[in-house]
N, C-alpha and C positions, 0 to 999 in steps of 0.2 A: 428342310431341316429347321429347329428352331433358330429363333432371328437373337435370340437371347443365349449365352454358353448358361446352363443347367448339366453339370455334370453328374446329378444324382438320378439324373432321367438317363443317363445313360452306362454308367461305371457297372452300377452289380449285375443289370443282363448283361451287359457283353462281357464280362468275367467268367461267369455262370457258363456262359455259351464255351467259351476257349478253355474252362476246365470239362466240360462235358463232352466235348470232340478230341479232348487227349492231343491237343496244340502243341503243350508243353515237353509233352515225352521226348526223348531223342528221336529222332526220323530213321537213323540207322544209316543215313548215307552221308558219304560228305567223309573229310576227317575230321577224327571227337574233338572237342572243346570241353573243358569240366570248370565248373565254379562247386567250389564246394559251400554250402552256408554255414558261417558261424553258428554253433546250434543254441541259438538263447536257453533259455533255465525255462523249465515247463512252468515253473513258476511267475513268471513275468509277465511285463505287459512292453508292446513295441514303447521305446523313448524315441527321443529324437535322432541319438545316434545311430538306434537300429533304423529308422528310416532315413538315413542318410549313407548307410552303407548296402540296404539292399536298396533303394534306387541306383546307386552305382552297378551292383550286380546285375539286376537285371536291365537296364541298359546297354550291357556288355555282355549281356548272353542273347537278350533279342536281336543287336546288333551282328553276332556271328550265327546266329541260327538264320538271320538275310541274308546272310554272307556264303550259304551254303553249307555250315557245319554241322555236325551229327551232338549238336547241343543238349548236355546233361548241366541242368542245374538242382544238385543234390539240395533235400530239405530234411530237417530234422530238429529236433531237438533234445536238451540237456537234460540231464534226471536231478541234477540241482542237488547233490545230496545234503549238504546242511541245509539250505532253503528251503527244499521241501520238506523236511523231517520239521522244522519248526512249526511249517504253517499246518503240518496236522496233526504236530500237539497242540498246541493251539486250539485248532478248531476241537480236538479231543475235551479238553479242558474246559472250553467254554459250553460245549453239548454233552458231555456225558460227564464232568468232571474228577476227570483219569486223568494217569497219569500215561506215556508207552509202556514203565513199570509193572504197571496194573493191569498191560493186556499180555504182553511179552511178545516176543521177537516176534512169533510165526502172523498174532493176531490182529500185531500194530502195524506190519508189513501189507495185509490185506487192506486196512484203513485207508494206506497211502494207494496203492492202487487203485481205488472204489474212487479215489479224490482225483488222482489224474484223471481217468476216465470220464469224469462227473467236469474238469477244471480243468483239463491237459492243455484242450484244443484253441482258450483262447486266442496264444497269441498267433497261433497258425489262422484263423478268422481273419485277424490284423494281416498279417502280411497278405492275402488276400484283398482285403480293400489299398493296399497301397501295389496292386497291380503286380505282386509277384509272379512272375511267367514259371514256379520251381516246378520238377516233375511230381507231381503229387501221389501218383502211382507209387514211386519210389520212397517215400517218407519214411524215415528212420529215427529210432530214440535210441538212446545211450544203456537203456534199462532193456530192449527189446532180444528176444532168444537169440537170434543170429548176433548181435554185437556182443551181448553175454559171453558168448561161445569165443568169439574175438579176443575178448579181455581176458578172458581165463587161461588161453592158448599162449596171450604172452607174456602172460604171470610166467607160468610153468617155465616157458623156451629162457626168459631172463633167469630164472634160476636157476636152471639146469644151465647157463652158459654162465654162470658165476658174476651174476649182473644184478642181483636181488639178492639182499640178506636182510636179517632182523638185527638190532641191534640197540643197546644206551645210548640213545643222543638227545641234547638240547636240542628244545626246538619250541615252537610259538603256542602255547597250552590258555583254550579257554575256561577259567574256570566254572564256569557257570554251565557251558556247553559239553563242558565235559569229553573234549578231542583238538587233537591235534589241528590245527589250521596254516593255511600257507602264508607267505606276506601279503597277495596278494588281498588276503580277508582282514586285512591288519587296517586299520583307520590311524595314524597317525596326529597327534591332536596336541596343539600348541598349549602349552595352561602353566597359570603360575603355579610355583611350588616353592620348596627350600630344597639349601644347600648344606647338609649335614655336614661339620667338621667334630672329627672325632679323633681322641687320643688313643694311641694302642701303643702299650708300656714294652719297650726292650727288655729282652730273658736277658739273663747271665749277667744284667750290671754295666751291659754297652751306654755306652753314650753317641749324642750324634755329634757332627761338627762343633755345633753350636753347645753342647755339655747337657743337650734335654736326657730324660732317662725315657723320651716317649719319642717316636714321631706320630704324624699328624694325616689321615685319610679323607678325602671329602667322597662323600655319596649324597645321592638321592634318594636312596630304598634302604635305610638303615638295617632293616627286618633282613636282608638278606647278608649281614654281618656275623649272622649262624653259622651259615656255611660259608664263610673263608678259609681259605686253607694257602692262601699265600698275601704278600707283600709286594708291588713291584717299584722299583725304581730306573729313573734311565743308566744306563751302564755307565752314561758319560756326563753324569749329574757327581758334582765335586762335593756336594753336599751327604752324599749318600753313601760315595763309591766302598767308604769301609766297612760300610754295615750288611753289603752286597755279603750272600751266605751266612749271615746271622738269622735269629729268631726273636720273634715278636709274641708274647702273651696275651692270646685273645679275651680282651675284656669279655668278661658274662659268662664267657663261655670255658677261659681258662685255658684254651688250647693253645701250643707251644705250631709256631709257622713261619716257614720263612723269608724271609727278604730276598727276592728275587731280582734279576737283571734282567728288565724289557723294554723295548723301545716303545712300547705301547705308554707308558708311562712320559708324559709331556712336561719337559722341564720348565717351560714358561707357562702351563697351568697349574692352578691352585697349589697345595705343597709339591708336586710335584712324585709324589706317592699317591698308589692306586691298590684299592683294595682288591685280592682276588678271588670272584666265587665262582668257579668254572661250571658248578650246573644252574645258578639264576643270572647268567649273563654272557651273550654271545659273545662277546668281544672277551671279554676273561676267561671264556672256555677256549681260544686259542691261545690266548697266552699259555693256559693252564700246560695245553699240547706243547708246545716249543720249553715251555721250564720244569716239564714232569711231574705237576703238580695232582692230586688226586680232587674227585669231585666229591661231593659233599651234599644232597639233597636235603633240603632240610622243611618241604613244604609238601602237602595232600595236593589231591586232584583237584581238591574243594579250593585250593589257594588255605589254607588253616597252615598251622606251626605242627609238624610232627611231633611225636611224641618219642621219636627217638629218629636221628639222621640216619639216612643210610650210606655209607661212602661207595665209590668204587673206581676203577681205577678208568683212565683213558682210552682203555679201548671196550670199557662197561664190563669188565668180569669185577666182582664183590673184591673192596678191599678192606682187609679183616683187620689191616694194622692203625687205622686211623680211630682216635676218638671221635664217635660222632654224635656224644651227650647233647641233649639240648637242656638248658637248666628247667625243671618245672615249670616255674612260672609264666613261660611261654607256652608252655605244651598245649596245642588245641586254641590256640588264639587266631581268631583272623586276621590276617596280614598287614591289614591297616589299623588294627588295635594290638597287635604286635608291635608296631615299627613305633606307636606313641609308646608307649611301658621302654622299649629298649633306650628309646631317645632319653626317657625320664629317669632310667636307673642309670645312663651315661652320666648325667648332669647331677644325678647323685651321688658318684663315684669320683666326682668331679675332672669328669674324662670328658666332657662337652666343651668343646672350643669355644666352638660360635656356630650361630645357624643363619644363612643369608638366604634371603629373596633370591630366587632363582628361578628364570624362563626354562620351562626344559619338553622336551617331545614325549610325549607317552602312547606306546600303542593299547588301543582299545579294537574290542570283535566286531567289528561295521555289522552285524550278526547277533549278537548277545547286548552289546554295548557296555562291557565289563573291562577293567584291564587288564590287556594280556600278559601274562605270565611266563617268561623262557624257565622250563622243566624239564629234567631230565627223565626220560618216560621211553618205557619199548616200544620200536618202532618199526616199521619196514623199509629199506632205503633202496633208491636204484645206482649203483655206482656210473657216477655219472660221465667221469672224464674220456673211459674208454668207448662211449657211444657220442660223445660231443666231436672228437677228433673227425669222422667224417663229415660230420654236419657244418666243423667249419671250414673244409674245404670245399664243399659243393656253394659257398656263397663266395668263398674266395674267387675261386677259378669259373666262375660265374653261370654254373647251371641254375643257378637261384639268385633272382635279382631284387633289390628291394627299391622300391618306388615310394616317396624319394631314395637315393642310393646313400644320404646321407646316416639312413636307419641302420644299415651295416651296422656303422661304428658300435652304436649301440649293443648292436648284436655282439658282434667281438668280443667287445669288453667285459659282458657276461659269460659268455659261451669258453674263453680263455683263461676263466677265473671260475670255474663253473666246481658247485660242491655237490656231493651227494643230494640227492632228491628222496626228501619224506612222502611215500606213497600212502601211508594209512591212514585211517581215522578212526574215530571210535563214536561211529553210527550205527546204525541198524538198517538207515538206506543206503542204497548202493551194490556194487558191486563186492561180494565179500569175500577175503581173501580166502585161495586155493589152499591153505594151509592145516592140516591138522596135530594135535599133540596126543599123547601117550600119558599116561599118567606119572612118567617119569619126566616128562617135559620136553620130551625130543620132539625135533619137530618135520613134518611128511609134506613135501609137498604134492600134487598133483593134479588132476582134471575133476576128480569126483572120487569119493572115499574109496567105492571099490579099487578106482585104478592106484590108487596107495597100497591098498592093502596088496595086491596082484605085486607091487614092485616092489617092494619091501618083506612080502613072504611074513606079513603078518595076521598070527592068527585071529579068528572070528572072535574070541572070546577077550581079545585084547581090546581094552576100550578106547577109541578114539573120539577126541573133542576139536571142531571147526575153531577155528580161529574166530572171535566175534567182530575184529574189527573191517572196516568194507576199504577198498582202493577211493582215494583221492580224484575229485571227480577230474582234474585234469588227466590223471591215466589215463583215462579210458577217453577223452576227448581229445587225448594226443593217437588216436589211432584213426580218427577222424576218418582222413581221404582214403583209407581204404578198406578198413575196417566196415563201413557203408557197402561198399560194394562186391560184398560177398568174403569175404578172405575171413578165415584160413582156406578155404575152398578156393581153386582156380576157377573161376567163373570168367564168362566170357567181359561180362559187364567188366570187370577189375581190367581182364587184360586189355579190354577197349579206351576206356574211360580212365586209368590209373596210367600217367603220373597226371596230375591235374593241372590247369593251366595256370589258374589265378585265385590268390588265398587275396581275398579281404578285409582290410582288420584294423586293430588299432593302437598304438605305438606301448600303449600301457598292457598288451597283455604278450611282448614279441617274446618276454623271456617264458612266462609259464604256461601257454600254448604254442605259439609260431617253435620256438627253437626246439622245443618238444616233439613235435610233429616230425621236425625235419629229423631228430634223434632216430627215433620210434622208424619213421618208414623208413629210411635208408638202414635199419640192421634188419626189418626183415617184408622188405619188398628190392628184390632184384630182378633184371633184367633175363634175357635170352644166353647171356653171357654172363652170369652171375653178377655183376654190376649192382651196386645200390642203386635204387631209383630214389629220386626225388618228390617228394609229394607234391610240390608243384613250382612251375618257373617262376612265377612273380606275384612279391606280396608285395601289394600295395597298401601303404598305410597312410590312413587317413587322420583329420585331425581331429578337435572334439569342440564340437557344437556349444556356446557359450551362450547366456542372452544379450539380448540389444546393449549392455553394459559392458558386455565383455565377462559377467561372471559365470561360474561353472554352475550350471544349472542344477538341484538340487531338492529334497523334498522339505528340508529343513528350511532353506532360504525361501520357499514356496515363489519357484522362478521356472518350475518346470512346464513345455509346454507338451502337450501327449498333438503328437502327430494328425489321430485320429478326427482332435477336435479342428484341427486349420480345414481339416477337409469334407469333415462335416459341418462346421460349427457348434458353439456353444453359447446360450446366454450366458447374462454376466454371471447370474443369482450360482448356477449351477457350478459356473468355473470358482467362482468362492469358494462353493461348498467342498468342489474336489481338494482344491488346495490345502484345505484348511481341516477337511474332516477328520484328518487324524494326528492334528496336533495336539501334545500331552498341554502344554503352555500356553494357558489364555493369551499371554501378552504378544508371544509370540505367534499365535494364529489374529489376533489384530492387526498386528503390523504386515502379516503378508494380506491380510482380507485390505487393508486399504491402498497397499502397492498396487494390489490385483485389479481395483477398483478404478484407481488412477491412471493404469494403463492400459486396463479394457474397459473403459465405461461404457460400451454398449456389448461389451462379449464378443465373440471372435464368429464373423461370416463366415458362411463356406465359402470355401476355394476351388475344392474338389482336389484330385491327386493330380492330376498333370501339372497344376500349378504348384502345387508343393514339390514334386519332384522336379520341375526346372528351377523352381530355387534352388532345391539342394545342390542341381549342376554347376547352377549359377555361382555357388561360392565353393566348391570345391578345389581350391588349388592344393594343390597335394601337398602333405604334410602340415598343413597350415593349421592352427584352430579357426573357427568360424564365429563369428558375432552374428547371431540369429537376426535378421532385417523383415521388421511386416509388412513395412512401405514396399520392399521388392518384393515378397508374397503379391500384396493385391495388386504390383506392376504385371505380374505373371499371368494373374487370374483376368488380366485385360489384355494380356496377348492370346490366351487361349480364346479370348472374345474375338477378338482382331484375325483369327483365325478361321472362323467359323462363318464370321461375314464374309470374307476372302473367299471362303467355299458355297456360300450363297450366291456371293455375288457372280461366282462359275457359274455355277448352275443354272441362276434366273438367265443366262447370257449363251449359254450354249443346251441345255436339255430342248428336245425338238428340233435343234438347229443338227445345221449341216457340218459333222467339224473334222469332217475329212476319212471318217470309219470305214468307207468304203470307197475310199480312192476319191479321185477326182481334183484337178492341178490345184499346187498348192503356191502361193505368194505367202513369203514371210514380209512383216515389215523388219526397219532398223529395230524396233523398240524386241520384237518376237526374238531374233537374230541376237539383241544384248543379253535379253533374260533368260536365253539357253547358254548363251556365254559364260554369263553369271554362274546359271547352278552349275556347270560342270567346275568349276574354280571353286565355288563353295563343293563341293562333294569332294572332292580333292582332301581338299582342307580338313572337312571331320574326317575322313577317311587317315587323314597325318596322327591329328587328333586325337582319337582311337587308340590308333597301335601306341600314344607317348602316353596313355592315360590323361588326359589332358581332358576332362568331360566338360571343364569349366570353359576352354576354349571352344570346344566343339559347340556347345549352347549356345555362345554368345554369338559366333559365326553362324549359327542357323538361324537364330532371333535375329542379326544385321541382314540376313539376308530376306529371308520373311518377312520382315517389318519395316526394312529401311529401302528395301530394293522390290522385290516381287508387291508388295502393300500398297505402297506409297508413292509408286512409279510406275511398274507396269502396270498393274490394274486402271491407272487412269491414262499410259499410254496406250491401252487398248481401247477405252471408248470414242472414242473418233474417228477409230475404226468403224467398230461394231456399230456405232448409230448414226452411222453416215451415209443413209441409204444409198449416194453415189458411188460407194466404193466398190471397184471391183469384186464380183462374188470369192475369187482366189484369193482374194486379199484378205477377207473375214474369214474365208473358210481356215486361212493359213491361221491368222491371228487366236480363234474360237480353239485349234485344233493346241494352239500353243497354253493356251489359257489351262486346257484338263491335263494337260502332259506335264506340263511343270508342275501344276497343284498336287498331281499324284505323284511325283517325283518328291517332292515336298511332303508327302504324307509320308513316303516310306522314310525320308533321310528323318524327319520327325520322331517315326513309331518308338524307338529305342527310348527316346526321351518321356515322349507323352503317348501314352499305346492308345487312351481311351477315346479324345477327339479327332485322333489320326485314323482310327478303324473306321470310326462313326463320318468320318468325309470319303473317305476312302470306297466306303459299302454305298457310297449314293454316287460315286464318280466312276468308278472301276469301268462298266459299261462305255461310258464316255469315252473314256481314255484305252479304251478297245485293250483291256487287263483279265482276266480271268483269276479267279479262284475263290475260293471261300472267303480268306482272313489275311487281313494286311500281311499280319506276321507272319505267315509263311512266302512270302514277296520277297523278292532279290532285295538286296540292298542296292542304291543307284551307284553305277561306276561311273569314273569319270570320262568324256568322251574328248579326248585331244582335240580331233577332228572338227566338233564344234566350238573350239574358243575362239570364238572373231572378237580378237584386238581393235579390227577397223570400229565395228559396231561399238564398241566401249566407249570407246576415245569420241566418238562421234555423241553417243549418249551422253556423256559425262559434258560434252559442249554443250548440250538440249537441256540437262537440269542445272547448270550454271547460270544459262540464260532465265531459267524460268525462277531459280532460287534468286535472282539480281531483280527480278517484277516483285515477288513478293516481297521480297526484303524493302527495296521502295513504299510497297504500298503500305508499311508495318508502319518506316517511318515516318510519313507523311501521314499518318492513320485515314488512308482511303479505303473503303470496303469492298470484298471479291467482285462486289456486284460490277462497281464500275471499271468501263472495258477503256484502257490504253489506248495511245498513240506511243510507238513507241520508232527513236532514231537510232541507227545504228554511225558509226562513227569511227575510224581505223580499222574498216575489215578489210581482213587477206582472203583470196582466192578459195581458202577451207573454211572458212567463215561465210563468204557468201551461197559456197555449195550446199552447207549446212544449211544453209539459212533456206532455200528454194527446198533443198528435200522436206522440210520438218517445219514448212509453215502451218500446215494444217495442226500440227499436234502445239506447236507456240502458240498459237490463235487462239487456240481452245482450253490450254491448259491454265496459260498466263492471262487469261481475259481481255485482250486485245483487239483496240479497233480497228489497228494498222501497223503493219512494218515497214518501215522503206529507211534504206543506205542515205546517209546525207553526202550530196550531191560535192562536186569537187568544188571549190572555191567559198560554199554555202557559210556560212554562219550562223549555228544553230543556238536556237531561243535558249531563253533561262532555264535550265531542265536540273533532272536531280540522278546523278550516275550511279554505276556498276560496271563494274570488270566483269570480263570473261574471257580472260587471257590478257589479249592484248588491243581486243575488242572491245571499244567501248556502249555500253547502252545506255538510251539516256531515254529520260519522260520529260518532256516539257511539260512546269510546272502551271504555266496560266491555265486558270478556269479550272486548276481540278478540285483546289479548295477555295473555303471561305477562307483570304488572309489573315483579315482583321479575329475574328474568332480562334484561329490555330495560334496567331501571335500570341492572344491572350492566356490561353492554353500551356503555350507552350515558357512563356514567362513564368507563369503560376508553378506550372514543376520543377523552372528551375530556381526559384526562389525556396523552393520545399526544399530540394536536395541542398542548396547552400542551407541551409539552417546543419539539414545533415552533417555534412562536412565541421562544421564549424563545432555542432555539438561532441563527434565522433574526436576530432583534433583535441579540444576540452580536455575530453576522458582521458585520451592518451597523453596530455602534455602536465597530467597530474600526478604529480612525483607517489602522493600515498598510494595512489590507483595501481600505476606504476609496481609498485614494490611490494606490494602484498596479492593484488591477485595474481593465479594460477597462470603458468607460461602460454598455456593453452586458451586462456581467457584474452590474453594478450595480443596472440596472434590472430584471434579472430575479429576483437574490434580493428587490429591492423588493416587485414583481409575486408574489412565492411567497408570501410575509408576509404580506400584505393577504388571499391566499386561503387561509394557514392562521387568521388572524383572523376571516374569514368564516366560516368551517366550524365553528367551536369555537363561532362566536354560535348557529349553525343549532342545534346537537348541543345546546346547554346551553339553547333556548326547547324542545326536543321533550324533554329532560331535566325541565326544570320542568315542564310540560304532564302528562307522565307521571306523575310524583310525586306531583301532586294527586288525580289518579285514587283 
């Protein structure tokens, strides 16, 4: 093998290879296992989160496909419907400069298909190089005829079970975009603004407490002071209580509304009076519900001032009795040249209070980048309560668990407060609703026009019109787990594979996918026994990937790092240019081109994927966020080094040799006897690991044991075996025979983590270690063997590197070099000490570079030497002759004269009251932390100074 890790000589053939022998497919034996994959946007590119949740998956799908299971890991992806619809106007616009408009439904519809096609498959390429094991056989889109068929099946069955209706409701309107969107497309965004205080005059001559003939409303969105249609106050606000069921004269607008009782209304904020406009404001459309008040639209799709309101009543049937005049001079204004004219005819009228600075939240379209607008607009809804109610007992009563279990809460809290679900939009991609109307506006549901017409006995010559608007792309991605596998059809695959075992995901999308899903398949995937199934037992959710700063990575901050380049690398010039190609703002593509600069200034090495994916293991603790670390990146990318020599160094030591494949006596040593002790205790352990989700633990136990134990110890408790030509033949044979067993016990407990240099040793040792078969990953996983934990061996080991970590530690201190060999006295040994000592000469001799051992004798008095424990044993090096005195004194004065300067400078800093008081808590505690370890170093430096001197 190469003596160098080069993971690009090796990752895309053996990829290539295990998609082209169908690896991945289910085997068919065993019991199923299912991962389903979150289906990213066809539109995307892998981020970091996505390679951070499928190295989890597929880690824990290779892991049970070893394990003997009939492993399905579903692939697919999202039809993206606003995403995609943008990026091929866009591209429309920029190449043939059209509008969708300009080509119309049927022809803009083909556009976007020609583009998936041409642009689908990117991110499926990606998930490929970061070693996804998915079945690819199986690959599924949300757009595709069989999930189509899916979607439209539970249109229907919801409405015909009185779970889907159309209806008037607020809801989150882009105007730019021209459709409804969910919260979860809502950008939230901090910005100064004002605080409008405005007068609105008492009808009939009321007065307030206080004798104004006005009271007093604060807003932010003045422009939507059109459509008010009430007043509220707290019921139990003393300042108000009389005027409760009075009327207020809507400045501008003239309309008579009244004074309402709602707790919504906060008597220790601003007046303490809230204006009410129940269709441009969520929170006052419930009031609106609870005081019977009527709603009042008063703006276009475009966001513009209508030219005449429309009212209607609470449950959206037209209400005829409300003025809903808008004066002229508003008609046709846009929203924000609206809200200045209303403010300025206020302060005309001398109805403007005051206007204050005010921090206030606005949502905008992470999508458009416009602000969103709550509108009252026809819509399709899923009635959500009566499908919630089992969903939250299969998490109660614990057929579904969440990982961490602290996400529940989360879940709860929405799921028991849960409102009607906006399923439409008003695109042209997507899935489009089953729905047609009649020229009187009634409206048909069902699979395809004929079957409308069939069930409704309407004639041919009656015209029916489709519904334009398409399903919400979470619809149709809440059918996910089984919807994939074949259903509405009973297919074998669904009944095999459906309920699935493990959803992977992430805490920000539990309410409008996770809870949905679970909605969705338990009303209509049931059991043998009519039972709701569960779409799957355990979501685990993970956290979110931040950079080395801690901040959320981002295209604006230009902090984001793409997966692809850790592992393949990238120069710097190139990583600039990513980052920054598509910023609108000079200043702002500066300032990320010189972070970028500063903190890759030579651009990012490769790594290859097994090091990126044991990082990602590496900081997985479940529900945590992560601070992205590149120093543990390249720590990784030198264990997979560290690995490869491990497997050379097998190789050059047993290929040709004798290592037992065909019998013949075998002699283990201590050392062979500990490192099969070991790995069964480690296999244990990931195996615990595993079933708790715990990937972070498992990594870290198989890197301790690879690098700290098998590495670092046995490898070099075996050569003194193996080049020891007097040693018994059984005795190497046993040792050589131990050396391929464990290293390929070691590849398979590996493959899950790192598939690519675990194959790549695997395929040169298999033979060796007398294995058969093609491909690591179809190879058991290692179980643990009771049988071989020898205790004795441990204890006895752990004597052997104590001794030998007390020589080096000596020689670090006294700065002697490996080369020169020891005398070394023993001193206080017991009867297990000396045993130890006669079995495991030869490996102390050799290891510790030793010119002699011998027990100091009874009565003896041993020379000036310089000690170490190992237990209760002590080892000592007689220090005459090993060094130049006079030269290590000098040495060793000079450092510690360095470090008091330290100390003293350190002490300074801290003992400076401004220093003190103005720096950061954190700044503080580290020169603390520095002080104590130049305190420490100067005590070490001035006992080996004494020690010396007496010499």
């Amino acid at each position: 093998m190469e003596k160098t890790f080069k993971p690009h000589s090796i990752e895309r053939a053996r990829y290539q290879t295990w998609e082209e022998k169908g690896y991945f497919a289910p085997s068919g034996e065993g019991s199923p296992y299912t991962i389903m994959i979150p289906p990213p946007n066809v539109t995307g590119s892998l981020h970091m989160g996505h390679a951070f949740q499928h190295s989890i998956m597929d880690a824990m799908t290779r892991y049970q496909r070893m394990k003997g299971k009939n492993t399905l890991w579903q692939v697919g992806t999202d039809h993206a419907g606003i995403a995609t619809q943008m990026v091929v106007e866009r591209k429309l616009a920029a190449e043939e400069n059209k509008s969708r408009h300009d080509l119309g439904r049927e022809k803009f519809l083909e556009k976007v298909w020609e583009w998936k096609e041409q642009s689908g498959d990117h991110i499926t390429q990606q998930m490929r190089r970061l070693g996804n094991s998915v079945d690819w056989d199986s690959e599924r889109f949300t757009m595709d005829e069989g999930f189509y068929k899916a979607v439209q099946e539970v249109f229907v069955r919801l409405y015909e079970d009185n779970l889907i209706y159309r209806g008037k409701r607020l809801v989150n309107w882009d105007p730019k975009l021209h459709t409804a969107i969910s919260d979860l497309e809502v950008e939230n965004k901090d910005v100064k603004g004002h605080m409008w205080h405005l007068r609105y005059p008492l009808a009939d001559g009321e007065k307030t407490a206080e004798g104004k003939d006005y009271i007093v409303v604060a807003t932010t969105r003045p422009e939507t002071m059109l459509g008010d249609t009430g007043v509220a106050v707290n019921p139990e606000d003393p300042r108000y209580q009389a005027l409760i069921g009075k009327d207020i004269m809507l400045p501008l607008v003239n309309r008579r509304i009244p004074i309402v009782a709602d707790e919504h209304a906060d008597m220790e904020k601003g007046t303490g009076c809230v204006k009410i406009t129940p269709a441009h404001d969520f929170n006052d459309n419930e009031v609106g519900k609870r005081c019977g008040l009527p709603m009042i639209n008063v703006m276009t799709l475009n966001g513009d001032i209508c030219n005449q309101g429309q009212a209607f009543n609470m449950d959206g049937t037209p209400n005829t009795s409300v003025d809903t005049t808008i004066p002229e001079k508003y008609q046709g204004l846009e929203r924000f040249a609206a809200r200045k004219q209303i403010v300025a005819d206020f302060e005309a009228a001398g109805l403007l209070e005051e206007i204050k600075d005010h921090d206030l939240t606005v949502p905008y379209g992470d999508r458009s980048g416009v602000v969103i607008e709550p509108l009252l607009t026809d819509q399709w809804f899923v009635r959500a309560k009566p499908l919630a109610e089992p969903a939250l007992e299969a998490v109660e009563d614990g057929r579904i668990k969440f990982v961490p279990q602290q996400y529940e809460n989360m879940y709860y809290s929405w799921m028991r407060d849960i409102q009607d679900w906006c399923i439409s939009r008003q695109l042209w991609w997507g899935h489009r609703i089953p729905a047609w109307y009649d020229a009187e506006g009634n409206v048909y549901v069902g699979r395809n026009e004929e079957e409308v017409r069939a069930k409704h006995s309407l004639a041919e010559d009656i015209a029916l019109k489709q519904d334009n608007d398409v399903l919400d792309t979470w619809f149709s991605s809440a059918l996910w787990t089984f919807g994939t596998l074949g259903w509405p059809e009973a297919t074998e695959r669904l009944k095999t594979f459906h309920p699935t075992d493990v959803l992977v995901t992430g805490f920000d999308i539990i309410f409008f996918w996770v809870a949905r899903m679970i909605m969705m398949t338990m009303h209509f995937m049931k059991d043998e026994d009519g039972q709701p199934q569960v779409p799957f037992k355990h979501v685990y959710v993970t956290g979110l990937i931040r950079d080395e700063q801690g901040q959320k990575m981002s295209k604006s901050k230009g902090n984001v790092l793409d997966p692809l380049d850790m592992i393949d690398g990238i120069d710097l010039e190139s990583l600039v240019t990513k980052r920054t190609g598509n910023m609108m703002q000079p200043q702002m593509a500066a300032k990320i081109e010189k972070n970028t600069r500063k903190t890759f200034p030579e651009g990012i090495t490769a790594h290859g994927t097994d090091a990126l994916r044991y990082t990602l293991y590496s900081l997985a603790s479940t529900g945590r966020d992560i601070n992205w670390d590149m120093k543990r990146l390249e720590g990784y990318r030198n264990f997979c080094n560290k690995i490869l020599n491990a497997g050379n160094y097998v190789l050059m030591n047993t290929q040709g040799q004798d290592c037992g494949q065909n019998g013949g006596d075998i002699e283990l040593t201590l050392a062979d006897r500990w490192i099969l002790s070991k790995l069964q205790r480690t296999t244990a352990q990931i195996e615990k690991n595993m079933s708790e989700f715990r990937l972070d633990h498992a990594s870290q136990n198989l890197y301790d044991f690879i690098w700290n134990e098998y590495c670092a110890w046995y490898l070099e408790l075996s050569k003194p075996v193996i080049w020891d030509e007097s040693a018994p033949e059984a005795r190497k044979r046993g040792t050589r025979q131990t050396l391929v067993r464990v290293l390929e016990s070691i590849m398979r407990l590996a493959h899950p983590f790192m598939p690519y240099i675990t194959e790549e040793i695997w395929q040169n040792i298999k033979e060796l270690a007398g294995v058969e078969g093609e491909t690591l990953m179809l190879q058991a996983f290692p179980q643990a063997t009771q049988s071989q934990i020898d205790e004795q061996a441990e204890q006895d080991i752990e004597w052997l590197k104590g001794f030998i970590v007390g020589i080096r530690n000596i020689r670090g201190e006294l700065n002697i070099g490996p080369a020169k060999q020891l005398d070394v006295i023993l001193r206080n040994t017991s009867k297990d000490d000396q045993s130890r000592l006669e079995q495991n000469r030869t490996f102390l001799m050799s290891l510790a570079k030793l010119a002699s051992i011998r027990i100091l004798g009874e009565g003896e008095e041993a020379p000036m030497s310089t000690t170490q424990l190992v237990g209760e044993m002590e080892v000592l090096v007689p220090m005459a002759g090993l060094i130049d005195k006079d030269a290590e004194i000098k040495r060793l004065t000079k450092e510690v004269e360095k470090l008091a300067k330290e100390v003293l400078r350190f002490e300074g800093k801290l003992n400076n009251e401004r220093f003190i008081s103005k720096a950061p808590a954190n700044v503080v505690e580290k020169e603390k932390a520095k002080l104590e370890d130049a305190k420490s170093a100067k005590a070490t430096l001035e006992q080996q100074l004494e020690a010396i001197s007496a010499l």
